[in-house]
C-alpha positions, -999 to 999 in steps of 0.1 A, spaced: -296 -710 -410 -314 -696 -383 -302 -662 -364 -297 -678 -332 -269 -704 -347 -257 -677 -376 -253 -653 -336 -236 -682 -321 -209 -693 -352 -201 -654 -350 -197 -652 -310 -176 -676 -314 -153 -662 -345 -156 -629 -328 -136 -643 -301 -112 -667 -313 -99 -646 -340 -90 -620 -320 -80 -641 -293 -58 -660 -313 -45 -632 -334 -36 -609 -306 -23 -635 -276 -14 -607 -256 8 -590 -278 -14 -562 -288 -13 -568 -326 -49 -567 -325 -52 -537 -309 -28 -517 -318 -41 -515 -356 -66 -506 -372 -82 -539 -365 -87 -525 -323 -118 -504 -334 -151 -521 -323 -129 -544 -304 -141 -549 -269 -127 -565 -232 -152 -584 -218 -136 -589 -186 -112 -564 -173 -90 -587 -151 -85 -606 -186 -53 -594 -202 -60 -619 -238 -98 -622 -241 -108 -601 -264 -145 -596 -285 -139 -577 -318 -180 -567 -328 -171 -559 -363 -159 -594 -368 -189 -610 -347 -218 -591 -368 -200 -596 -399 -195 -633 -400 -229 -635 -384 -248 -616 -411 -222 -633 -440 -229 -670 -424 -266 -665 -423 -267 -648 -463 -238 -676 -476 -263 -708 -457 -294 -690 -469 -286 -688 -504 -273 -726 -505 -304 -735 -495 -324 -723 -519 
């Protein structure tokens, strides 16, 4: 898997989880789970980008799709 898709697939976890988790109920971001996560857009009140999550799955999709194809 190349960085630029492994960047992408995490972009896009590192919003949906979040996203989907919190819904505007601050359960994201009232634990633990708020550090490292970002608002994008201020006028948003449920988008949210969590970095931890984006770099993680990033660098874990690109070392899981790496070592399968070996």
């Amino acid at each position: 898997m190349k960085w630029v898709t492994a960047l992408a697939f995490g972009a896009i976890v590192g919003f949906v989880l979040p996203t989907a988790i919190d819904a505007g109920s601050g359960l994201w971001t009232d634990s633990w789970t708020g550090w490292g996560t970002v608002r994008p857009l201020a006028g948003s009140p449920g988008l949210l980008l969590s970095l931890p999550v984006f770099l993680g799955s990033a660098l874990g999709l690109r070392l899981v799709f790496n070592w399968h194809t070996r």
